[in-house]
C-alpha positions in Angstrom: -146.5 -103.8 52.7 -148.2 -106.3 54.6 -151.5 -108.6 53.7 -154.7 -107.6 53.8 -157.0 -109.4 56.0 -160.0 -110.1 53.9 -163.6 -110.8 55.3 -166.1 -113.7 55.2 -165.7 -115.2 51.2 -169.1 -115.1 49.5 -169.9 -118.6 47.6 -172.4 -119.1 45.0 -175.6 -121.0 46.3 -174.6 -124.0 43.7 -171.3 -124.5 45.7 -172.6 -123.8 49.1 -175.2 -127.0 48.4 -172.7 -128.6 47.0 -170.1 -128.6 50.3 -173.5 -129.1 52.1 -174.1 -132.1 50.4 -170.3 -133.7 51.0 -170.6 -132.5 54.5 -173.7 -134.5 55.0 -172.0 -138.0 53.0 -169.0 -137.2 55.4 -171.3 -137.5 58.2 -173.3 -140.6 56.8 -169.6 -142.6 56.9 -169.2 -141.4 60.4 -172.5 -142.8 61.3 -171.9 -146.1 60.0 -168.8 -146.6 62.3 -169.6 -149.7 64.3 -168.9 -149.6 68.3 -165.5 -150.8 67.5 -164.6 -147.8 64.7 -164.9 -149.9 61.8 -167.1 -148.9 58.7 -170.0 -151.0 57.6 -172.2 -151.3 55.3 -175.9 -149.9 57.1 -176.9 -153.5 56.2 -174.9 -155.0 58.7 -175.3 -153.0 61.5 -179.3 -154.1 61.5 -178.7 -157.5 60.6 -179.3 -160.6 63.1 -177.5 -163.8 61.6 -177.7 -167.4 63.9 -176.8 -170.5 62.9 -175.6 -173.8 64.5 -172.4 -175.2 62.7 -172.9 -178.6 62.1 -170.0 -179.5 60.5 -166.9 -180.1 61.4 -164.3 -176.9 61.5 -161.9 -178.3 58.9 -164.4 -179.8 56.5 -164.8 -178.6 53.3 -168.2 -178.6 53.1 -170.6 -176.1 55.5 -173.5 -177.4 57.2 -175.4 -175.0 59.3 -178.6 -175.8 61.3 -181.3 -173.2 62.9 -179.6 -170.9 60.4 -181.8 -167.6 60.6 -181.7 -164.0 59.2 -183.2 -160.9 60.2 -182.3 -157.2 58.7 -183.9 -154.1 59.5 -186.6 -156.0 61.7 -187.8 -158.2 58.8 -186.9 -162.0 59.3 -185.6 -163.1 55.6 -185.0 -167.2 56.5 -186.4 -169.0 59.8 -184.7 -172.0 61.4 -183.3 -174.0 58.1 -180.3 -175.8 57.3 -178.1 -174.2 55.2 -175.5 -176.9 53.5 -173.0 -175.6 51.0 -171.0 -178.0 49.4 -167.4 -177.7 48.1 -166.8 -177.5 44.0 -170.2 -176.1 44.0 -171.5 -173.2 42.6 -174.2 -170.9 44.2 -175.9 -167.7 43.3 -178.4 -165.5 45.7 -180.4 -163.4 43.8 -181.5 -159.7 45.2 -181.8 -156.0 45.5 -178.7 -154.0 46.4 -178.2 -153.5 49.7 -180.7 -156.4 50.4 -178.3 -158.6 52.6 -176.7 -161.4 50.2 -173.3 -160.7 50.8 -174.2 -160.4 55.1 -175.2 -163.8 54.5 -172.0 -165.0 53.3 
């Protein structure tokens, strides 16, 4: 006795939004592939970061001048000096998904 081939399978409109649903998270991963094939956050691929680095490489301390931020258009800082300091402690405060981790 051999199988029988069976036709299409009928799915309950529930499941069928459901795989519609992953299908379309599946695809939002894929789109956020950078150029090179590795996944970023959507954040980063609109974000413009330029800086000057004013301090030396092997110093502790960060000094960077004409340090600027755009995302998604919208410039966040213009052309200021951003100095962080070793031992230090700093905290940026914002939204998820509003850049503070792009800007470190």
């Amino acid at each position: 006795m051999g199988k029988k081939e069976k036709g299409p399978v009928k799915i309950s409109k529930k499941k069928a939004e459901r795989l519609a649903k992953k299908e379309a998270e599946e695809n939002d991963k894929t789109a956020l592939k950078g150029e090179d094939g590795v996944t970023r956050a959507a954040v980063l691929q609109q974000a413009v970061i330029t800086g000057v680095l004013a301090s030396r490489p092997d110093a502790l301390d960060i000094k960077i001048e004409q340090f600027s931020v755009t995302t998604f258009g919208r410039e966040l800082v213009q052309d200021t000096t951003l100095e962080l300091n070793h031992g230090r402690r700093y905290g940026l405060i914002g939204q998820n998904g509003s850049g503070k981790t792009t800007i470190l």
